[in-house]
ChimeraX commands (.cxc) that place a marker at each C-alpha (Angstrom):
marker #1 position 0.00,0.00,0.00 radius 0.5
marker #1 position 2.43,2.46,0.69 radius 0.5
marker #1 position 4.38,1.67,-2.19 radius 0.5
marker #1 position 1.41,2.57,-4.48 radius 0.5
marker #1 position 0.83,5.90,-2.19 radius 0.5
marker #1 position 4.31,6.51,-2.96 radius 0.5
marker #1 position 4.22,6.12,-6.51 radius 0.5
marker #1 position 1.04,8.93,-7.16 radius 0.5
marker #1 position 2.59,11.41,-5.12 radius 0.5
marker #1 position 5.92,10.92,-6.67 radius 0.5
marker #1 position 5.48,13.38,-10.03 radius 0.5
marker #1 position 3.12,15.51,-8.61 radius 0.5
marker #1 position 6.09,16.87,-5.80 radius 0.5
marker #1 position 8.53,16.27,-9.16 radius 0.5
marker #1 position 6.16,18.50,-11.10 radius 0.5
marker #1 position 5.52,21.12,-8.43 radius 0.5
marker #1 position 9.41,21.62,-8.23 radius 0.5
marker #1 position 10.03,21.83,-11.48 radius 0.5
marker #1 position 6.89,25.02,-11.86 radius 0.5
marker #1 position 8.88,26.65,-9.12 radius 0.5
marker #1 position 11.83,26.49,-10.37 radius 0.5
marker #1 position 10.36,27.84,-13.97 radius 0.5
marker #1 position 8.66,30.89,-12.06 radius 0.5
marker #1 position 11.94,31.69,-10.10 radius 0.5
marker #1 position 13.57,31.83,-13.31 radius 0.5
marker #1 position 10.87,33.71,-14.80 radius 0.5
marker #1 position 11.12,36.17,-12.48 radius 0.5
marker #1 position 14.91,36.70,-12.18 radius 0.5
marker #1 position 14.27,37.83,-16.49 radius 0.5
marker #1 position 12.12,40.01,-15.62 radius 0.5
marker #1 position 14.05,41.85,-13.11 radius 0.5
marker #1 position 17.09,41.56,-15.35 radius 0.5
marker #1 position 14.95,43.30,-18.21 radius 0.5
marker #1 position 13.61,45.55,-15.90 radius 0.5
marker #1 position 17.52,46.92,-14.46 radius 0.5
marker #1 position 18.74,47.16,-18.18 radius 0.5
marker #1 position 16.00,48.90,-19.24 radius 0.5
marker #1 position 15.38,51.33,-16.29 radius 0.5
marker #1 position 19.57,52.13,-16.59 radius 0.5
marker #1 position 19.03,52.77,-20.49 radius 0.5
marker #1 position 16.04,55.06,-19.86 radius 0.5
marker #1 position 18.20,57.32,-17.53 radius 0.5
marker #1 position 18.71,60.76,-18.51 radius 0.5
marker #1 position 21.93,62.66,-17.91 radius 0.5
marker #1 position 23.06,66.18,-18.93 radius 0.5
marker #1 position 25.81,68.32,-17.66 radius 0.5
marker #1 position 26.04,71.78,-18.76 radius 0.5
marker #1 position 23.99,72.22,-21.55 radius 0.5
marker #1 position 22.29,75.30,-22.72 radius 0.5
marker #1 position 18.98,73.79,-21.56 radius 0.5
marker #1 position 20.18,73.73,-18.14 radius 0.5
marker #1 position 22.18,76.64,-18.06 radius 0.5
marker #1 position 18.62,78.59,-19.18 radius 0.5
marker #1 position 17.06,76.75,-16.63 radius 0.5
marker #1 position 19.40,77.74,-13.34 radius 0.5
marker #1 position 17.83,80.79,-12.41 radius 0.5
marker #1 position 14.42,79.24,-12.15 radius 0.5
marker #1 position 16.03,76.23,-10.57 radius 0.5
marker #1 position 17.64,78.77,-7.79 radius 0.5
marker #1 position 14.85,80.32,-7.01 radius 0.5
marker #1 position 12.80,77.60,-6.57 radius 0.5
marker #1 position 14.86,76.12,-3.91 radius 0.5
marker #1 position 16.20,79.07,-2.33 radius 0.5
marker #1 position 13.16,81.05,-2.20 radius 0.5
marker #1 position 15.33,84.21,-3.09 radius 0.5
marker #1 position 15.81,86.77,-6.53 radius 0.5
marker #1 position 18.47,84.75,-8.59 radius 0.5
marker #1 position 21.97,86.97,-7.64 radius 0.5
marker #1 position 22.69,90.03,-10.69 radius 0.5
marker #1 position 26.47,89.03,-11.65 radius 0.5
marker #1 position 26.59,85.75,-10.86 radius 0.5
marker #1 position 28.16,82.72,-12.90 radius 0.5
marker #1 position 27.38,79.79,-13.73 radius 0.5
marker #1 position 29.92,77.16,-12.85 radius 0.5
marker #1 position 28.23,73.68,-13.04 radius 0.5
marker #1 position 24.92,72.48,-13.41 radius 0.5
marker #1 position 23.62,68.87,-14.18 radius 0.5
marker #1 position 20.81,66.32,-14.02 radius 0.5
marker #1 position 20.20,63.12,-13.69 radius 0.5
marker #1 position 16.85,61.22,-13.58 radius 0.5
marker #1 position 14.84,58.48,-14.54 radius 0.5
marker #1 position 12.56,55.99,-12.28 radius 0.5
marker #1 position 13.12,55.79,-8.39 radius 0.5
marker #1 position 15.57,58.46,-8.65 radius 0.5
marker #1 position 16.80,61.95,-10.14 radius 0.5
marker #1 position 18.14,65.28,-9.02 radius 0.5
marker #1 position 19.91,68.69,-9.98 radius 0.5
marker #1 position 23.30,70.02,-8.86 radius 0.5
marker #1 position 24.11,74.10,-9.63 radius 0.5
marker #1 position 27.35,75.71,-8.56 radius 0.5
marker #1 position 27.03,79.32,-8.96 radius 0.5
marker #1 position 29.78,81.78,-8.31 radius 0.5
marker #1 position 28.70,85.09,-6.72 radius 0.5
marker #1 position 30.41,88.40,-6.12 radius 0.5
marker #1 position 28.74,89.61,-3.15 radius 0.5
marker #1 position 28.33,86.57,-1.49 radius 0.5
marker #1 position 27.92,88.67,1.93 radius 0.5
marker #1 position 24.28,90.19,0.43 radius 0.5
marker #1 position 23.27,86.44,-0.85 radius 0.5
marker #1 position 24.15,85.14,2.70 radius 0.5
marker #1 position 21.82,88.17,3.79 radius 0.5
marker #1 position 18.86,87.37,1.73 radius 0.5
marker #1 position 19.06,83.49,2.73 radius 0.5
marker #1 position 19.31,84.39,6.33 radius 0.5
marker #1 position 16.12,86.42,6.22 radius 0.5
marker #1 position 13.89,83.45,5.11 radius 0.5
marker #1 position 15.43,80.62,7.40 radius 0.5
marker #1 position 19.02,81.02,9.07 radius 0.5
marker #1 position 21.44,79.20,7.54 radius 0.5
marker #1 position 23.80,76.52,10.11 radius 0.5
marker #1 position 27.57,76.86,10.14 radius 0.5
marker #1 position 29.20,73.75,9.48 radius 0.5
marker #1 position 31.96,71.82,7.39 radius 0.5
marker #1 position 32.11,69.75,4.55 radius 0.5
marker #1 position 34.17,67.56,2.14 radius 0.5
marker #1 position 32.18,66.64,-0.67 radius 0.5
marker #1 position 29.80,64.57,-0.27 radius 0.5
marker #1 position 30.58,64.61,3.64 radius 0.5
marker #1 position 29.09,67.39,5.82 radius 0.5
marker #1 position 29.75,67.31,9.22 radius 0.5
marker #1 position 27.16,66.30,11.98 radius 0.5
marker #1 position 25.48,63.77,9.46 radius 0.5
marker #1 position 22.06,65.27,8.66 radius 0.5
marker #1 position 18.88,63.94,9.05 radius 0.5
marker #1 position 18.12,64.16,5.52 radius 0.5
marker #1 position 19.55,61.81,3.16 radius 0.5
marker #1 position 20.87,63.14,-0.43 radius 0.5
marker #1 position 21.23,61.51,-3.87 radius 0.5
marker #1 position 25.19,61.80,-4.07 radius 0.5
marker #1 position 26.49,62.70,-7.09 radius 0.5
marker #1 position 30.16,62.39,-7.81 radius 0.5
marker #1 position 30.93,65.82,-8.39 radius 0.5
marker #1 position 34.58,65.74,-6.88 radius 0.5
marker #1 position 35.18,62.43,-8.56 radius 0.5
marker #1 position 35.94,60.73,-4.96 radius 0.5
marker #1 position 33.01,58.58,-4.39 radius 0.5
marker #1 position 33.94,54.85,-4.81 radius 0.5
marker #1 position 30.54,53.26,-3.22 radius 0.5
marker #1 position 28.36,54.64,-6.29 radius 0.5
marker #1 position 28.38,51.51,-9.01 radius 0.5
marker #1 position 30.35,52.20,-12.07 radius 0.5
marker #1 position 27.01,51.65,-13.95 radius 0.5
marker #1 position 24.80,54.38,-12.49 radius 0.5
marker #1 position 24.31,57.34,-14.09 radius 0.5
marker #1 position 25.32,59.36,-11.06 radius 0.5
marker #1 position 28.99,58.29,-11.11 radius 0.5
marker #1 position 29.47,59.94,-14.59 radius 0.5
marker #1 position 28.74,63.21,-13.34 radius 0.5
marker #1 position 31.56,65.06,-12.20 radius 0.5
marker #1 position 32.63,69.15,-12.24 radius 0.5
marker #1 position 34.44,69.67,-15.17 radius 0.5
marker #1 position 36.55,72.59,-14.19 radius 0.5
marker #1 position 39.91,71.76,-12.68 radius 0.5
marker #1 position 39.73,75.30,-10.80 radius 0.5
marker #1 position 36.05,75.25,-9.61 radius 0.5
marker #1 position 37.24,71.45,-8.28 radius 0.5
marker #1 position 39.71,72.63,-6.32 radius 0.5
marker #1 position 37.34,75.81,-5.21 radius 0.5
marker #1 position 34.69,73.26,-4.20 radius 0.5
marker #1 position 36.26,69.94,-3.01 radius 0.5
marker #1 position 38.14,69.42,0.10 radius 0.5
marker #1 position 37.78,70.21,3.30 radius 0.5
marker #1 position 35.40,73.83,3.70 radius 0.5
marker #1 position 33.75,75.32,5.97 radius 0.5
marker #1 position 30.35,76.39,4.56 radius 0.5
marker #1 position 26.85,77.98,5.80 radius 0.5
marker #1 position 23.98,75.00,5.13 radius 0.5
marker #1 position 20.59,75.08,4.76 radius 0.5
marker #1 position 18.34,72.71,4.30 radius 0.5
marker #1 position 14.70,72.93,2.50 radius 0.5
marker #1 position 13.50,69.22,3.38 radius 0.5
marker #1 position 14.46,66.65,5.83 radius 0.5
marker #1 position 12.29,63.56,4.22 radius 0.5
marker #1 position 14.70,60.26,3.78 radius 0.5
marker #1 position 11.62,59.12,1.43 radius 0.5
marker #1 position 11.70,62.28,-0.96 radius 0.5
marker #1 position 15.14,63.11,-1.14 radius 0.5
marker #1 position 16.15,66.60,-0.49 radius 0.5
marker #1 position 17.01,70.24,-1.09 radius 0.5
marker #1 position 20.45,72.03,-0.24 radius 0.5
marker #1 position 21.92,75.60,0.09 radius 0.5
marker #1 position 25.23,75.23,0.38 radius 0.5
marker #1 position 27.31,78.26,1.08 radius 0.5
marker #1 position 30.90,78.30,0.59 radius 0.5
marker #1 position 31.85,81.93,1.64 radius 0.5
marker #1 position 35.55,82.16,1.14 radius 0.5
marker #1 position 35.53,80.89,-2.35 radius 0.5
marker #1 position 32.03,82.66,-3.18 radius 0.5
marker #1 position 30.35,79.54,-4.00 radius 0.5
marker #1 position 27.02,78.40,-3.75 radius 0.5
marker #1 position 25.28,75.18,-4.51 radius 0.5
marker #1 position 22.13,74.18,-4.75 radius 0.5
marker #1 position 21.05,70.28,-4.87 radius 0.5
marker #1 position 17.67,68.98,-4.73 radius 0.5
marker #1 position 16.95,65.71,-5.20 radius 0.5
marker #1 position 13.85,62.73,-4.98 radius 0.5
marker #1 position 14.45,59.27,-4.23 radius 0.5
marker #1 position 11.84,56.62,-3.92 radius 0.5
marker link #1:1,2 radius 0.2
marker link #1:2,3 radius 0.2
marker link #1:3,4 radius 0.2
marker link #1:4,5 radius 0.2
marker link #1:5,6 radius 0.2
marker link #1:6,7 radius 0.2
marker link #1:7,8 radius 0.2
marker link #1:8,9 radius 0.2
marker link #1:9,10 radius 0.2
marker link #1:10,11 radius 0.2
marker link #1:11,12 radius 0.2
marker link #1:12,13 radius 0.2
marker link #1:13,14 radius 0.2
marker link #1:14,15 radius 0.2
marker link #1:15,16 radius 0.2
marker link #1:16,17 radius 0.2
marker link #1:17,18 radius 0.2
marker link #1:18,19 radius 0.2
marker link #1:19,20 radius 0.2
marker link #1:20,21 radius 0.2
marker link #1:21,22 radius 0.2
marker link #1:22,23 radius 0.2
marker link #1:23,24 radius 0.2
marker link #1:24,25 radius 0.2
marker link #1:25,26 radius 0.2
marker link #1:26,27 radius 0.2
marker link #1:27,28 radius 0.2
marker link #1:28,29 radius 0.2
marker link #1:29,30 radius 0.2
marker link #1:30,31 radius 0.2
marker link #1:31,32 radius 0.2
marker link #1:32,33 radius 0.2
marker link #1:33,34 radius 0.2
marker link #1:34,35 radius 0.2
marker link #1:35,36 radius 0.2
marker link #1:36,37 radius 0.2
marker link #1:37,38 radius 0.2
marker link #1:38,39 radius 0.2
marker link #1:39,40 radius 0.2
marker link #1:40,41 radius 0.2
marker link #1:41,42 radius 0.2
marker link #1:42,43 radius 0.2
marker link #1:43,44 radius 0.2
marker link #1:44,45 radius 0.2
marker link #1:45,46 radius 0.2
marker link #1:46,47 radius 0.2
marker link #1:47,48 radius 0.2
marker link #1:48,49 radius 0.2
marker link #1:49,50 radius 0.2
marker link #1:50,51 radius 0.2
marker link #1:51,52 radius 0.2
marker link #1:52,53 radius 0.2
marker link #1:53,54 radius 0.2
marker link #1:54,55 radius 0.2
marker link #1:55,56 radius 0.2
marker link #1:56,57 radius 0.2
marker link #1:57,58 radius 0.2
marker link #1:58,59 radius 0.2
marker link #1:59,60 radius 0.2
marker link #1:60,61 radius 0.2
marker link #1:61,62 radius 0.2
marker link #1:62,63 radius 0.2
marker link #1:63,64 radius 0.2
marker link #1:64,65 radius 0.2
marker link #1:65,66 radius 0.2
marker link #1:66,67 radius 0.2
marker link #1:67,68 radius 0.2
marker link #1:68,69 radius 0.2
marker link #1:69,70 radius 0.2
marker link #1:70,71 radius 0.2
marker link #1:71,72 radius 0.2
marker link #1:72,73 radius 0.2
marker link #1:73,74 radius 0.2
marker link #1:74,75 radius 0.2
marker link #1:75,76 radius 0.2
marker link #1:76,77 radius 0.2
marker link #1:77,78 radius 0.2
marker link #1:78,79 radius 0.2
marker link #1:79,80 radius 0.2
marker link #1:80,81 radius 0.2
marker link #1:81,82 radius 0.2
marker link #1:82,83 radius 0.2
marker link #1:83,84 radius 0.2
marker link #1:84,85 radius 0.2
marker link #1:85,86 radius 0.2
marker link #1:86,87 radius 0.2
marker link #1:87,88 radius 0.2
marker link #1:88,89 radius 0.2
marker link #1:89,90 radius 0.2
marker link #1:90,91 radius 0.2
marker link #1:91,92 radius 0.2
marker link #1:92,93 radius 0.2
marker link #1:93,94 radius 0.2
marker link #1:94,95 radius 0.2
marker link #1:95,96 radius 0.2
marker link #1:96,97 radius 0.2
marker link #1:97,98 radius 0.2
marker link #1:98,99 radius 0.2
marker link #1:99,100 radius 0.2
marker link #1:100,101 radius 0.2
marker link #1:101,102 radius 0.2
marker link #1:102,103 radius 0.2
marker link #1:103,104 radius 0.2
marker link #1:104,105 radius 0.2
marker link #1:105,106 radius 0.2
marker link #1:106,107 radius 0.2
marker link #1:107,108 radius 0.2
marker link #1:108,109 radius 0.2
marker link #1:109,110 radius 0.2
marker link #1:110,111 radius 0.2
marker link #1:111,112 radius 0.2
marker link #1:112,113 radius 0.2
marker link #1:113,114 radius 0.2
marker link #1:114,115 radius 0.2
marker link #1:115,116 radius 0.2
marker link #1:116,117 radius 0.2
marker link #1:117,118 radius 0.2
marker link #1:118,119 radius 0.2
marker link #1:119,120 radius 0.2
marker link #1:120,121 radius 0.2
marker link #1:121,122 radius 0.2
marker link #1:122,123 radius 0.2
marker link #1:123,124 radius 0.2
marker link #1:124,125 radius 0.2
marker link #1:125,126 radius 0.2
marker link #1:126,127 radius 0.2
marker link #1:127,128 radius 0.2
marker link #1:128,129 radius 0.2
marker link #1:129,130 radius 0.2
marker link #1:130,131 radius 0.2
marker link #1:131,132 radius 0.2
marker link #1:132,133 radius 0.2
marker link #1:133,134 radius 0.2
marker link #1:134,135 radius 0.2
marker link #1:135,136 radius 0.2
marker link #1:136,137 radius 0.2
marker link #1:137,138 radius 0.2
marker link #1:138,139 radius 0.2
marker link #1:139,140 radius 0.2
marker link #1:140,141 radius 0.2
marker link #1:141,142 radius 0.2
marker link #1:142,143 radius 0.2
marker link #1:143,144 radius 0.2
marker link #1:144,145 radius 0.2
marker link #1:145,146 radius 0.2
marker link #1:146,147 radius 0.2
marker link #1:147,148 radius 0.2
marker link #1:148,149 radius 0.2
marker link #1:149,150 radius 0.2
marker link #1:150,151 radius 0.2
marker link #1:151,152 radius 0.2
marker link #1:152,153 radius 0.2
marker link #1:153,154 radius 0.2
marker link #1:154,155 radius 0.2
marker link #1:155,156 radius 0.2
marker link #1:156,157 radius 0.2
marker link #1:157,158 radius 0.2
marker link #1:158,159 radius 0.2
marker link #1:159,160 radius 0.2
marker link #1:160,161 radius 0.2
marker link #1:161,162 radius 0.2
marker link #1:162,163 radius 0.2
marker link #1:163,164 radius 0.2
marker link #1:164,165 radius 0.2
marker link #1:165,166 radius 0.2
marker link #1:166,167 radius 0.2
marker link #1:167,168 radius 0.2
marker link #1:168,169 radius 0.2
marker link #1:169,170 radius 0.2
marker link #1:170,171 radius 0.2
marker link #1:171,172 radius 0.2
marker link #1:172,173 radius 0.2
marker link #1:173,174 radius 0.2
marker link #1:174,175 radius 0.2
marker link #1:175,176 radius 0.2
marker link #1:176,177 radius 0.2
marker link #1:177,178 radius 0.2
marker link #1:178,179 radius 0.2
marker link #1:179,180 radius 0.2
marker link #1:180,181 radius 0.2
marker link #1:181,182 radius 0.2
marker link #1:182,183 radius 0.2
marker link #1:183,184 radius 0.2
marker link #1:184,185 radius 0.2
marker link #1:185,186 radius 0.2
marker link #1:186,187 radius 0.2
marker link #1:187,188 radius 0.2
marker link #1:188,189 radius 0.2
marker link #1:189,190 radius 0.2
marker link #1:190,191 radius 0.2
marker link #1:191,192 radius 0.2
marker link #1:192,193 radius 0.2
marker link #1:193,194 radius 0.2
marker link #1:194,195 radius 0.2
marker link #1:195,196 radius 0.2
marker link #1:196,197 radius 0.2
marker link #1:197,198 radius 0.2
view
């Protein structure tokens, strides 16, 4: 009797395993589909004339202040697509003392120091690195976000390394992503990074 039992349960638990093993590979194509596809569909641009048009709206919409008469415009970039995306600007201002000013009047900006993408006293908020200073190993040589770096050998040096800066911060959502004022006073820097990730 239990030789017969045996026997009719045999390639049903054969067949079972074999359907799960189908769907798990089934499933593993799909997410590799899904990856290549999702990297492919990622958008980046780094200094274009679109973007560069764009800044001043882009500054004022996260600073909440008039975009600074005689200012320059060092870096900008995007990067988007999916569960993430973000801009970076880098602006260089002359009278950085008046920007400081107008920043202070709608929230008051935190001393503090930074080496890119390091600032001191780890925030709450969590940021969408990009590798602007081209010193960020933990970023996977396939995302988009490791091929963005500044361009300019002098704003590098004006920008990475050790600084003490003046911070802000518009958001502090780890779901959302985030928005930065970054102040660099002695080399009359700003930047300006806001960013969503799901």
């Amino acid at each position: 009797m239990t030789e017969e039992k045996k026997k009719k349960t045999g390639p049903y638990g054969f067949g079972c395993l074999i359907t799960i093993i189908v769907v798990i590979g089934l499933l593993a194509t799909v997410a590799t589909i899904v990856i290549v596809v999702y990297n492919g569909y990622s958008k980046v641009d780094v200094n274009s004339k679109e973007l560069k048009n764009y800044a001043p709206k882009f500054f004022v919409e996260v600073a909440k202040i008039t975009y600074p008469e005689n200012s320059e415009i060092k870096h900008i970039s995007f990067w988007g697509a999916g569960r993430d995306g973000g801009h970076d600007l880098i602006i260089i201002v002359k009278n950085i003392k008046l920007v400081v000013s107008d920043l202070d009047v709608i929230s008051k900006l935190e001393s503090s120091e930074m080496e890119y993408p390091v600032i001191k006293e780890s925030t709450e908020y969590r940021r969408a690195y990009v590798d602007l200073c081209s010193n960020i190993n933990f970023l996977p040589k396939t995302s988009k976000r490791a091929k963005i770096h500044i361009e300019d050998e002098k704003l590098k040096e004006s920008f990475c390394g050790p600084k003490k800066i003046l911070l802000k911060s518009n958001k502090k959502d780890d779901v959302s992503g985030a928005e930065l004022i970054v102040v660099i006073p002695d080399e009359n820097l700003i930047w300006i990074h806001k960013s969503y990730v799901f």
